[in-house]
C-alpha positions as CSV (number, residue, x, y, z in Angstrom):
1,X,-22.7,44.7,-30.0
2,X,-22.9,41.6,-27.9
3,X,-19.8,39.3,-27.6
4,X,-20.1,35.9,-28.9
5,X,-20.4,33.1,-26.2
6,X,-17.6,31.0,-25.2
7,X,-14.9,33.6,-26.8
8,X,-13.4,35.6,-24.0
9,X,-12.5,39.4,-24.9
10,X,-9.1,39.5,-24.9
11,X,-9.3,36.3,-27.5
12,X,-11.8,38.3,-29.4
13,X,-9.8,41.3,-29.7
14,X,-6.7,39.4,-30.6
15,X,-8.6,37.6,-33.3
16,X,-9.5,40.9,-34.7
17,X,-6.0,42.2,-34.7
18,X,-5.2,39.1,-37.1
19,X,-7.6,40.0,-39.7
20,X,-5.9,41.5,-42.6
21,X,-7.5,45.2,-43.0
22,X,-6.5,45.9,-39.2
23,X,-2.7,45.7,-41.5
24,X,-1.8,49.7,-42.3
25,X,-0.1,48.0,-45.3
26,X,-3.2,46.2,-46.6
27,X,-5.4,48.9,-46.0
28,X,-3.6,51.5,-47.7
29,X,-2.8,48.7,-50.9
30,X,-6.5,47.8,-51.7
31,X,-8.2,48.0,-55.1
32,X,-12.4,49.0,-55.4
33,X,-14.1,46.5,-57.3
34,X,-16.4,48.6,-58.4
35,X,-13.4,51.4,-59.3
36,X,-12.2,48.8,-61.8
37,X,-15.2,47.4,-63.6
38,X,-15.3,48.2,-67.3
39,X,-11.5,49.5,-67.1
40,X,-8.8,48.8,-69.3
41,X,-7.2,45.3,-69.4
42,X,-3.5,46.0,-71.0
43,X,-0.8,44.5,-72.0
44,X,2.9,45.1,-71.1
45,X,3.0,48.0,-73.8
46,X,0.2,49.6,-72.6
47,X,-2.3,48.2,-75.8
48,X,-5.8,47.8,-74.8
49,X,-7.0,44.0,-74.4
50,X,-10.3,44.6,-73.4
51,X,-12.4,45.3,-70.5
52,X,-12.8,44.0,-67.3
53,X,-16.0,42.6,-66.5
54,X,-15.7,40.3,-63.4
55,X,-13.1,38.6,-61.4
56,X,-13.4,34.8,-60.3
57,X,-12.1,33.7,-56.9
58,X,-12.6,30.5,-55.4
59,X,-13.7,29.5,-51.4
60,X,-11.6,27.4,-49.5
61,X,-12.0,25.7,-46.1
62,X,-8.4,26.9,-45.0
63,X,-8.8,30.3,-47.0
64,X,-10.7,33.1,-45.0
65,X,-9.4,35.7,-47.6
66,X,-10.4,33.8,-51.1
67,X,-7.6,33.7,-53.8
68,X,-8.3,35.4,-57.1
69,X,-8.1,32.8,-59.6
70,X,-8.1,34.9,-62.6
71,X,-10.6,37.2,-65.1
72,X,-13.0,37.5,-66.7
73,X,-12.4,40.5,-70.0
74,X,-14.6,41.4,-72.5
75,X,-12.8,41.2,-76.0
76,X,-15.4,42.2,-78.3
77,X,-18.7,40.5,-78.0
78,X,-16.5,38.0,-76.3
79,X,-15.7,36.6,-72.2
80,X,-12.6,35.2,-72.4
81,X,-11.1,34.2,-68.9
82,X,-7.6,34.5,-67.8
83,X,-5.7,32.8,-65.6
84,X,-4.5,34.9,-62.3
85,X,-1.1,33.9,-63.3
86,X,-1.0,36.1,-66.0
87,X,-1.7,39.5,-64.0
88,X,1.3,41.8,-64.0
89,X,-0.7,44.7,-62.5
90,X,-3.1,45.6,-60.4
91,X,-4.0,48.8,-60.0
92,X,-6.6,51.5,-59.4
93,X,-6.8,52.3,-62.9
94,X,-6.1,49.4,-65.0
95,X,-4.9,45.9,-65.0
96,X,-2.2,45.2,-66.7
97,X,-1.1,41.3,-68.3
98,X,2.1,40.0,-69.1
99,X,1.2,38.8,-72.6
100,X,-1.5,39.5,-75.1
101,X,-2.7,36.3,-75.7
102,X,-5.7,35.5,-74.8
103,X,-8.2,32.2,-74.7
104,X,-10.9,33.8,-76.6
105,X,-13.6,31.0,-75.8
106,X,-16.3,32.0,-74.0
107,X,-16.1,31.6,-70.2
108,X,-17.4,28.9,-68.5
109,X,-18.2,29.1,-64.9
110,X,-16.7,25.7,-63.2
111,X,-17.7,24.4,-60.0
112,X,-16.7,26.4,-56.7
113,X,-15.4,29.6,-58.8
114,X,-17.5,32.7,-57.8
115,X,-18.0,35.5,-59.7
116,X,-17.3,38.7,-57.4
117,X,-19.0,41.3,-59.1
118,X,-22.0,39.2,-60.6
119,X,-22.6,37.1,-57.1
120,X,-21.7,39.4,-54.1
121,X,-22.0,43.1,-55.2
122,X,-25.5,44.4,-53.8
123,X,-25.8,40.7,-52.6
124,X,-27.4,39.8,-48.5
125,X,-23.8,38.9,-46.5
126,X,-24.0,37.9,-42.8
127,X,-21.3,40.0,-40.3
128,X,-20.5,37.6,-37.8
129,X,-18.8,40.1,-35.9
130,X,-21.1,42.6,-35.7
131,X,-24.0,39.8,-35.7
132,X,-25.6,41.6,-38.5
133,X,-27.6,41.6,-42.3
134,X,-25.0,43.8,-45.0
135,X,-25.4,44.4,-48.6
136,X,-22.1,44.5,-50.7
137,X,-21.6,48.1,-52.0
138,X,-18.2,47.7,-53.1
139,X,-15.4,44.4,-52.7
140,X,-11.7,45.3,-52.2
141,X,-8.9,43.3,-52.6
142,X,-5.3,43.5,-52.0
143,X,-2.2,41.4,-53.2
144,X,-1.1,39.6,-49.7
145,X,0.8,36.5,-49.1
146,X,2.0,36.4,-52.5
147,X,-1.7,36.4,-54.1
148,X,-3.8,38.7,-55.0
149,X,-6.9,38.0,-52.5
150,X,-10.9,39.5,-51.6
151,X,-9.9,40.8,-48.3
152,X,-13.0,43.4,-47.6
153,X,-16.5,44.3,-48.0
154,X,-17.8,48.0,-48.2
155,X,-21.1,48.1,-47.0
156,X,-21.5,52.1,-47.1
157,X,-24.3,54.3,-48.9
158,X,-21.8,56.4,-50.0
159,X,-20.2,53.9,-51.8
160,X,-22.8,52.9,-53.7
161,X,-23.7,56.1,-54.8
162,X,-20.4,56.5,-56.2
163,X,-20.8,53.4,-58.1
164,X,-23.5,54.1,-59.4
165,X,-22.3,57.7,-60.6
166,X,-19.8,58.9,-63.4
167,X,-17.1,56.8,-64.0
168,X,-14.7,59.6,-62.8
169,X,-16.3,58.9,-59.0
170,X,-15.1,55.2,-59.2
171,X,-11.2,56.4,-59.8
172,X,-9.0,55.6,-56.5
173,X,-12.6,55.7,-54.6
174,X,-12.5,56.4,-50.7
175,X,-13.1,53.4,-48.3
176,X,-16.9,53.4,-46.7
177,X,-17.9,51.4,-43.9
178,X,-15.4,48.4,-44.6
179,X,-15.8,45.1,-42.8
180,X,-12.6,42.4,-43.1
181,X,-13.6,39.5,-45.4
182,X,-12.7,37.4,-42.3
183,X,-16.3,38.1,-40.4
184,X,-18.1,37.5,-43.5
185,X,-20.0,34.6,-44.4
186,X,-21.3,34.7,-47.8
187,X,-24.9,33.0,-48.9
188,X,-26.2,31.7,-52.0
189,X,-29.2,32.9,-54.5
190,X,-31.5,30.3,-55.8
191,X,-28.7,29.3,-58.5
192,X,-26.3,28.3,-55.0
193,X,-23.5,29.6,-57.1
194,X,-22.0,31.2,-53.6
195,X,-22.1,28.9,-50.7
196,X,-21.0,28.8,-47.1
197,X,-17.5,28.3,-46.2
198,X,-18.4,24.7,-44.9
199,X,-17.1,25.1,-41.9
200,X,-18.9,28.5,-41.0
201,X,-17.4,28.5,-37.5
202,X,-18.6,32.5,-37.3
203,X,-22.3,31.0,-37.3
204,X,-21.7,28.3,-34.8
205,X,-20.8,31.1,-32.3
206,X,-23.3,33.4,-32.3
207,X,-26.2,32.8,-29.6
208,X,-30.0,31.8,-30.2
209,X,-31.0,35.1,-30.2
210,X,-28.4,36.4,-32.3
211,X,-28.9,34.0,-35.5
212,X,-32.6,34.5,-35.5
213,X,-32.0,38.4,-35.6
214,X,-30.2,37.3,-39.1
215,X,-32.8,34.9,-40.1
216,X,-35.5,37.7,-40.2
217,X,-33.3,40.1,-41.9
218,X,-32.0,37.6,-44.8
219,X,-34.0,37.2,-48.0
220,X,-35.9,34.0,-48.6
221,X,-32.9,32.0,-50.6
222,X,-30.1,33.5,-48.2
223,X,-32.0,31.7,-44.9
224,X,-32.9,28.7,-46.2
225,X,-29.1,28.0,-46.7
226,X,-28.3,29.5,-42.9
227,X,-30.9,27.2,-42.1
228,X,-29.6,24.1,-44.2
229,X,-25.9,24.7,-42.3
230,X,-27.0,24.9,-38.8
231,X,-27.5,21.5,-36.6
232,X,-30.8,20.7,-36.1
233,X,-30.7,21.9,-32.3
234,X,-29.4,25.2,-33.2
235,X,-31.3,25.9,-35.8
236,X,-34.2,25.1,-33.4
237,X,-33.2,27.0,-30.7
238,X,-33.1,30.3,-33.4
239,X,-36.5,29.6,-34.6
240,X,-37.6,29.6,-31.2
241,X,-36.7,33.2,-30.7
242,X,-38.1,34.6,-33.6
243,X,-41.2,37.0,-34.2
244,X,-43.9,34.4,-34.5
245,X,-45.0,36.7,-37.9
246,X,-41.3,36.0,-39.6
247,X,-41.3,32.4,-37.9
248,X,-44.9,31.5,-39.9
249,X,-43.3,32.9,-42.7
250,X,-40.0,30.9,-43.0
251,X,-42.2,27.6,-42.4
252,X,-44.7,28.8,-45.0
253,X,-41.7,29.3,-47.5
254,X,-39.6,26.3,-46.7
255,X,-40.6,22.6,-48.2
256,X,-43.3,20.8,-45.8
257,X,-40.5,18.2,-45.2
258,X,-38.0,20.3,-44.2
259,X,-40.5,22.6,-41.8
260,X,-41.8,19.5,-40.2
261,X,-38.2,18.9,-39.2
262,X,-37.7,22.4,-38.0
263,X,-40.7,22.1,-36.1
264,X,-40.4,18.7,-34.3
265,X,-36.7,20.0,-33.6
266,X,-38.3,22.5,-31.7
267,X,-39.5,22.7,-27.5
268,X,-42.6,21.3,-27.6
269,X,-44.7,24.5,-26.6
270,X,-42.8,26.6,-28.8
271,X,-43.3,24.1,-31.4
272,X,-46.9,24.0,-30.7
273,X,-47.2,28.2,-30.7
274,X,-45.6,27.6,-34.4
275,X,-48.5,25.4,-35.2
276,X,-51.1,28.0,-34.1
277,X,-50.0,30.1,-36.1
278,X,-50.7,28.4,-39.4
279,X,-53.7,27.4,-41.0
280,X,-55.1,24.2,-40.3
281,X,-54.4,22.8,-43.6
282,X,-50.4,23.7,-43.1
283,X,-50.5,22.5,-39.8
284,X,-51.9,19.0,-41.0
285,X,-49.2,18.9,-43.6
286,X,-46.4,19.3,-41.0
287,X,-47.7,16.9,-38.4
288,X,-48.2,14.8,-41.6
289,X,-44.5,15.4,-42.0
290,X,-43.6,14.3,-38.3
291,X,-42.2,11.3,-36.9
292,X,-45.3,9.6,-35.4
293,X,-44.3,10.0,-31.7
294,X,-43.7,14.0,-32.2
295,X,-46.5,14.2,-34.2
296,X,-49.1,13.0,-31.0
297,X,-47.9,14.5,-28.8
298,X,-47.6,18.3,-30.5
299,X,-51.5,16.9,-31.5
300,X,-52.4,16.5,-28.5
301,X,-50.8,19.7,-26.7
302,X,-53.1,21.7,-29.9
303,X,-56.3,20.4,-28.6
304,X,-56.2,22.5,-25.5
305,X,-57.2,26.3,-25.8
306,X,-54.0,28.5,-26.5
307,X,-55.1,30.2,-23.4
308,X,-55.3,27.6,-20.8
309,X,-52.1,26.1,-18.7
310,X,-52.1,22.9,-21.0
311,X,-51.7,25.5,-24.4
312,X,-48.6,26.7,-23.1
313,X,-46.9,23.7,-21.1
314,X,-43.6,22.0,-22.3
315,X,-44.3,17.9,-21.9
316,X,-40.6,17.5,-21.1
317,X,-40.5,16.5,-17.2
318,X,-38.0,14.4,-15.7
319,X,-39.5,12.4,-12.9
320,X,-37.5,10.7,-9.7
321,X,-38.8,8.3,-7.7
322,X,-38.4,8.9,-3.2
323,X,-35.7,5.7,-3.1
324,X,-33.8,6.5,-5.9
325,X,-30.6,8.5,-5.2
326,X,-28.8,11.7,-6.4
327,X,-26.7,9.5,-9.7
328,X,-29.6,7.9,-11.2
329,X,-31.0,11.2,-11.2
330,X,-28.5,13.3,-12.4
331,X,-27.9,10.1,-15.3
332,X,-31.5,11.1,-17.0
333,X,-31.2,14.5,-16.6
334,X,-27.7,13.7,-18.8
335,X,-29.8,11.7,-21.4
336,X,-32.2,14.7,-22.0
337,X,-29.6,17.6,-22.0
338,X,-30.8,18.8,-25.4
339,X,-34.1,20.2,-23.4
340,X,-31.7,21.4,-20.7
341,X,-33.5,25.2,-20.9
342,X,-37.1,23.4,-20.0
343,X,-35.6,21.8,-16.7
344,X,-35.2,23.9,-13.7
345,X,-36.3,21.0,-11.2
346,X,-37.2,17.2,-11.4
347,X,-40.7,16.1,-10.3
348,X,-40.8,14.0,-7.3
349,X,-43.3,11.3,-7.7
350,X,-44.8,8.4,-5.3
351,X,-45.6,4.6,-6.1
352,X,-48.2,5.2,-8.2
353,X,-47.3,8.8,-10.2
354,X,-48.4,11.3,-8.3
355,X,-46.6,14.2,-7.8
356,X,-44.9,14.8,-4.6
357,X,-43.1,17.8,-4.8
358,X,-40.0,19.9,-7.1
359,X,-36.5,19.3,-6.5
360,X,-34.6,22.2,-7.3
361,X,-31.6,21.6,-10.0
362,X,-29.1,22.9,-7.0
363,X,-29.8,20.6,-4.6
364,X,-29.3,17.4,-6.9
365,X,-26.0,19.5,-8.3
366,X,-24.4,19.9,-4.3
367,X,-25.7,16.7,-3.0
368,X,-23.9,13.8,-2.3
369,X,-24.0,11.2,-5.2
370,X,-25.6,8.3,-3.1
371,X,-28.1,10.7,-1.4
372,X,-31.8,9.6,-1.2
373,X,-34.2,11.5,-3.1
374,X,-36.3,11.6,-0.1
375,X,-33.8,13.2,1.8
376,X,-33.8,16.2,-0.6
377,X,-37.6,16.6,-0.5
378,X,-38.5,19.3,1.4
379,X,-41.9,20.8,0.0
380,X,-44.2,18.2,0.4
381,X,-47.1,20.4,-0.4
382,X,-46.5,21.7,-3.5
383,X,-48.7,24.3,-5.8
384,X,-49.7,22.4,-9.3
385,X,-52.2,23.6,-11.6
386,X,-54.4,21.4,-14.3
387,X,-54.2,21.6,-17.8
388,X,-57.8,23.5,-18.4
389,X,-56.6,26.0,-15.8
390,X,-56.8,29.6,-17.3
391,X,-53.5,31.7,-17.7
392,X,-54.3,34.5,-15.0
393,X,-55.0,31.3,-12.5
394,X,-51.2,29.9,-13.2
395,X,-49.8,33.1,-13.1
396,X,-51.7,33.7,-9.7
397,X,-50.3,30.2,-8.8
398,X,-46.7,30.8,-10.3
399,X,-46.7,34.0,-8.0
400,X,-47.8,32.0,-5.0
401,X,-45.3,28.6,-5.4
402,X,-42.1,31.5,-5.6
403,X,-40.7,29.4,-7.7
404,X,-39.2,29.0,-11.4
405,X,-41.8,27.1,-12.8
406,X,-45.3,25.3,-12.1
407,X,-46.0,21.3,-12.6
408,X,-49.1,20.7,-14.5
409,X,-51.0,17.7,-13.5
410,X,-54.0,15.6,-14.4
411,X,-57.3,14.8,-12.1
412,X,-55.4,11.7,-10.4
413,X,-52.3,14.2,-9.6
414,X,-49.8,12.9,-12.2
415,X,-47.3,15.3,-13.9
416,X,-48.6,16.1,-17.7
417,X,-46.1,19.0,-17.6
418,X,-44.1,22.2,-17.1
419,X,-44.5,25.9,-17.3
420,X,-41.8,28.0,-16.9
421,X,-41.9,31.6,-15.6
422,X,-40.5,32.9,-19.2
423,X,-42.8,31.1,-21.1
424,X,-45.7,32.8,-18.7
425,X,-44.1,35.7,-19.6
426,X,-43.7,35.5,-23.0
427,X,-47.7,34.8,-23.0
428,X,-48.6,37.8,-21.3
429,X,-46.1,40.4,-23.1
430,X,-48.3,42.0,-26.3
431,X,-45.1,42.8,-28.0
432,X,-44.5,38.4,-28.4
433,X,-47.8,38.6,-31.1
434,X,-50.1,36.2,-29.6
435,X,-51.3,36.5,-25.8
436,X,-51.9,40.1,-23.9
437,X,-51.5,40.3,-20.4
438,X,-54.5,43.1,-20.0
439,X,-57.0,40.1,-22.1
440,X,-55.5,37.8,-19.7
441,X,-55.9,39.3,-16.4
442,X,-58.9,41.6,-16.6
């Protein structure tokens, strides 16, 4: 499993010691959902209420373990709901009330109660922990901190066989694969009964990579509501390291408005590889979709072959004049930080445009503040390639330069671009869908 960014492994393990089932006690005091459903609801002298047919909690920003907030029992032909107060035990085998009487209108859902049984159970959840797709087997909870809480998902095979045996396999059932409730972020189906914790801090952790893993394995509801929580920059930072076959589905599935936002959120050659891969009338729609800028510029990166240096350049370039110095440098590459994995140099430039030469990322970081860009310029006969160039000639020119990337410029010698030695890569690898390297250098 890889550890989240930014959280150090003794923090991580210490979080993990906090969450309630690492607690013998808790553990050993949980109750199967499944082991109760359709048992006994009793009163104090052991009469028969009804049956249980779902239990209601309710999510809370401050709450990672949600708070039962009462039942719902099947008197009859009848859902009545009681109140959680009115619980006098909870058990393996029953549940027993303090009184008899009952509200016996039918249950209303109201807003921000969930159903456990009817919205989680065999429902997509997202294991922060283990950066992973589970489906809800079996839900345990436990009476802690004075309530009686969902502290745990099973997410076994065995326990769903059991639950969906005899009844006598669901009695005081055996733990599966349990994850804490803690690492789990719920989603919604297309009714949005179940929603994100709103502050879905578990999300927010997990790298690029790592939340587009999830968006390929969630259903179609579940990932349009990862995708609705995420800032626009992370969320396009995950679409960019999907499989372009799940990518062109998610933007065929979501609404043209909000995958034209997806899209222009994106680097523009991997927003322009998204494009490709769609059919022309799609593709209009987006651009369509776009703000104007985005929309030209993504236009005009499509109208060179897929193939050539201009089909799979970034446009984002940060230029520096010879008589500027290190801090007016190091101020724009500040104001584009968003496109902070496209820059690995800025383009040196003369009077007029042309390109002069790269200066490497280091040297602006250990110079001195008021140091001349001239100064720092040490290639002044640097390897560029034009946008028609074919892929085998910039990898051929990528190879010769040694460098991290290759500036693409036009007849008069003017940057148009940047192409990175990953995104050469990722055009050459078969296993990225689009570009194979034998094709390419045969």
């Amino acid at each position: 499993m890889s550890r989240r960014p930014g959280l150090p492994a003794p923090r991580l393990r210490a979080r993990r010691t906090e969450r309630l089932l690492a607690t013998r006690q808790v553990r050993e005091a949980i109750v199967s959902l499944a082991g109760l459903m359709g048992r006994p609801v009793v009163n104090q002298g052991g009469a028969e209420i009804g049956r249980l047919h779902d239990i209601v909690v309710r999510w809370s920003d401050d709450e990672l373990y949600p708070p039962v907030t009462g039942l719902v029992v099947r008197v009859g032909r009848r859902l009545a709901f009681v109140d959680a107060g009115a619980i006098e035990r909870f058990t393996h085998g029953d549940v027993c009330l303090r009184s008899s009487r009952l509200d016996l209108r039918d249950y209303q859902r109201r807003p921000g109660e969930v159903l456990i049984a009817k919205d989680l159970l065999d429902h997509q959840l997202v294991d922060v922990d283990g950066v992973q797709v589970v489906r809800a087997s079996d839900l345990y909870l436990a009476n802690v901190r004075g309530r009686l809480r969902l502290v745990g998902v099973d997410v076994s095979v065995n326990s769903l066989v059991r639950r969906l045996g005899p009844a006598r396999w669901r009695t005081r059932p055996t733990p599966g694969r349990v994850i804490d409730w803690a690492a789990i972020q719920p989603f919604g189906d297309g009714t949005n009964l179940v929603r994100l914790r709103t502050s879905h801090e578990g999300l927010h952790r997990l790298r690029p990579g790592e939340l587009a893993d999830l968006l390929e394995d969630l259903g179609r509801p579940a990932r349009q509501e990862l995708l609705a929580h995420l800032d626009p920059e992370q969320a396009a930072d995950a679409l960019e390291e999907m499989d372009p076959e799940e990518l062109e589905a998610l933007l065929r599935e979501a609404p043209p408005e909000q995958a034209a936002e997806l899209v222009a959120s994106m680097e523009p050659d991997e927003a322009v590889d998204a494009l490709r891969d769609l059919g022309e009338a799609e593709r209009e729609e987006l651009l369509a979709n776009m703000p104007a800028d985005v929309a030209d510029q993504l236009t005009e990166l499509l109208d060179y072959p897929a193939d050539s240096a201009g089909g799979i350049m970034t446009t984002i370039v940060v230029t520096a004049g010879l008589d500027e110095n290190v801090d007016s440098v190091c101020q724009r590459l500040r104001d584009v930080r968003e496109h902070r994995g496209d820059l690995d140099a800025v383009a040196v430039v003369d009077p007029e445009g042309r390109f002069l030469g790269d200066l490497p990322l280091y040297d602006l970081a250990v110079a001195d503040r008021l140091t001349p860009v001239a100064e720092l310029l040490v290639d002044t006969t640097p390897v560029t390639v034009k946008p028609d160039a074919p892929l085998r000639d910039v990898a051929a020119h990528l190879v010769e330069a040694r460098q991290l990337s290759i500036v693409v410029v036009d007849d008069e010698g003017r940057p148009q671009g940047r192409i990175l030695a990953d995104d050469m890569v990722d055009a050459l690898l078969p296993e990225r869908g689009r570009l194979h390297f034998p094709r390419l250098l045969q």
